[in-house]
N, C-alpha and C positions, 0 to 999 in steps of 0.2 A: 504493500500500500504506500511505502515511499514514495514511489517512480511516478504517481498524478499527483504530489504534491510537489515535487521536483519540477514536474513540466506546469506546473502556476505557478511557482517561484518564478520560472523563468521566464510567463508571458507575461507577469506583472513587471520584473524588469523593464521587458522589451517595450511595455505599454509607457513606464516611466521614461523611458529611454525616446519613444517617438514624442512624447508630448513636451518634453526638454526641446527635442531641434524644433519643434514647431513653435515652439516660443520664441529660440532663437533668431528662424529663418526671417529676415528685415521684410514687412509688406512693399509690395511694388512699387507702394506711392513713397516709404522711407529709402529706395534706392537713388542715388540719385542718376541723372539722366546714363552720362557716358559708361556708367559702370553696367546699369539697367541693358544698354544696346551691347557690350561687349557680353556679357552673360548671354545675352540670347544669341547673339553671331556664335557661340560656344556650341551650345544647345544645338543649334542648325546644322555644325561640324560635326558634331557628334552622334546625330540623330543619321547624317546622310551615310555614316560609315553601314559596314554589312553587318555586323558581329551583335546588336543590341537584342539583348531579349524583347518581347512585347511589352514586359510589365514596364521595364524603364525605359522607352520608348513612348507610352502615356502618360507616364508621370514624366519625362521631358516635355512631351507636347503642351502636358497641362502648365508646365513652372510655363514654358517659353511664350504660350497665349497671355497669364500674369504679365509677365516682363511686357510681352508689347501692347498691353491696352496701355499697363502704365506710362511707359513710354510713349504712346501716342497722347494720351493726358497732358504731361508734360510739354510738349512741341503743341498742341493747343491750345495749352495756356499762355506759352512763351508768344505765341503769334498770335493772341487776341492783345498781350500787352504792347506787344508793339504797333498794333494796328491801332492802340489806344493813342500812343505818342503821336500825336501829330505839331505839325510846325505851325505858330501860330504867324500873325502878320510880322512879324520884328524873327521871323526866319529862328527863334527860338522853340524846342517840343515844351510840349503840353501837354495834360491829359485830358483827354475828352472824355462825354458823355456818351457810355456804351450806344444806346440810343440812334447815337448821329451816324456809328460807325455800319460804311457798309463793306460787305463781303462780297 
């Protein structure tokens, strides 16, 4: 009767052990941009090779969809602030009124 309390010893570890990295692992939106794009160009390289199981294979796909929403977030935040700056008449930026701005 050891040997099934041996193997819950050991998924309670493992259960401690994933819920540790998943605390760890930074949310998409805490990466920041150029790290965010290099992770996922990783992902892409390593995803094209032959040798990947399926399981880590979806959980690549899954982390690298994270990475690039974030990262598209980012780049559309960055280009609604700039679309915000505009130059006023004295050729100095400004921030305008979302409003006025068109896309």
């Amino acid at each position: 009767m050891a040997k099934p309390l041996v193997h819950l010893a050991k998924l309670n570890y493992f259960a401690r052990c994933v819920a540790v990295k998943k605390q760890k692992a930074p949310a998409p939106d805490d990466v920041p941009f150029e790290e965010g794009l290099k992770k996922l160009e990783a992902i892409v390289e390593e995803m094209e090779g032959d040798d990947m199981p399926l399981e880590n294979l979806l959980k690549h796909y899954e982390e690298g969809v994270r990475l690039a929403k974030g990262c598209q977030e980012k780049l559309e935040s960055a280009e609604l602030k700039i679309k915000k700056l505009q130059p006023n008449a004295d050729g100095e930026d400004e921030l305008v009124d979302e409003d006025s701005i068109e896309f």
